[in-house]
C-alpha positions as CSV (number, residue, x, y, z in Angstrom):
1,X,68.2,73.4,124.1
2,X,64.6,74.3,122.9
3,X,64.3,76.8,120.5
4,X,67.8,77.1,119.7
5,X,69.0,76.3,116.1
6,X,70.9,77.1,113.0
7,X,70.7,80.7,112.4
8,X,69.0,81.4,116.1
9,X,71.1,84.2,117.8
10,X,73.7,82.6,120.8
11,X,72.8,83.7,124.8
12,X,73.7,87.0,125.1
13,X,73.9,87.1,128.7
14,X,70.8,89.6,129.4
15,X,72.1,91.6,127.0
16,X,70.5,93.1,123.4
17,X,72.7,94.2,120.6
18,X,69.9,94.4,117.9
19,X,69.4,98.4,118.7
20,X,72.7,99.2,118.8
21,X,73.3,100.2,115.0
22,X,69.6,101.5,114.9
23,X,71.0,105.4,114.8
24,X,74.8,105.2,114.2
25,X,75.0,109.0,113.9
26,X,73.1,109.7,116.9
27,X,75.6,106.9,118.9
28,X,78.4,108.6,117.1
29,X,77.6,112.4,118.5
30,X,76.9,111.2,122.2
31,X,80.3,109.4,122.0
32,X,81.8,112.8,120.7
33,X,79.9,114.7,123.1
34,X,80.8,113.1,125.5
35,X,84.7,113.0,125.0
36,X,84.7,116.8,124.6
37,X,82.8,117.1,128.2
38,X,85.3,114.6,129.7
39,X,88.3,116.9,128.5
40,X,87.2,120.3,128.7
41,X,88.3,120.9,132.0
42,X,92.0,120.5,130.4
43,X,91.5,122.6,127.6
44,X,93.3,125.4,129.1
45,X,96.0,123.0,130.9
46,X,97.0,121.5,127.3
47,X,97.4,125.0,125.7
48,X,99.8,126.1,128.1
49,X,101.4,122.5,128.3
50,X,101.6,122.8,124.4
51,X,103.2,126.4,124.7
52,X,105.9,124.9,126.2
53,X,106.7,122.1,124.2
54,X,110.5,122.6,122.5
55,X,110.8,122.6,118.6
56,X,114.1,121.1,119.0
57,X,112.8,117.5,121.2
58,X,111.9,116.5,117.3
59,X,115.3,117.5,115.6
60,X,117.4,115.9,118.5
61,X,115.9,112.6,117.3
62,X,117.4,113.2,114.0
63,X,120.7,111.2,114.4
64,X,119.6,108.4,115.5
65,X,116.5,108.5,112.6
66,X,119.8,108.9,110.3
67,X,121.5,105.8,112.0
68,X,118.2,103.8,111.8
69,X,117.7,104.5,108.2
70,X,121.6,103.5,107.5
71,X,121.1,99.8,109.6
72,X,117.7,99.0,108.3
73,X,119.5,99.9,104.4
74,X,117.0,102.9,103.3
């Protein structure tokens, strides 16, 4: 291929990655931003999901963590 060598960047396709760590931060935000906007309209599902969550679900696990730790030799 003409002007493609050692060093020369491959076909991308169309596409151009040489921006894309131009402002990290500014990428970093809009990808924050826009995580927060997907899942505010849960917010107030998820608190009164996690009101409901039961202590004990962890400590029932606890003989069988005790069992585990026995086989694997801990």
């Amino acid at each position: 291929m003409p002007g493609y060598g050692p060093g020369m960047m491959e076909n991308m396709g169309g596409f151009d990655p040489s921006s894309l760590m131009s402002a990290p931060q500014l990428r970093q935000d809009a990808t924050m931003n826009q995580a927060n906007m997907v899942s505010s309209p849960y917010f107030e599902a998820n608190e009164k999901a996690a009101e409901k969550t039961n202590p004990m679900n962890a400590a029932s696990q606890e003989p069988g963590k005790s069992f585990l730790m026995k086989y694997i030799g801990k």
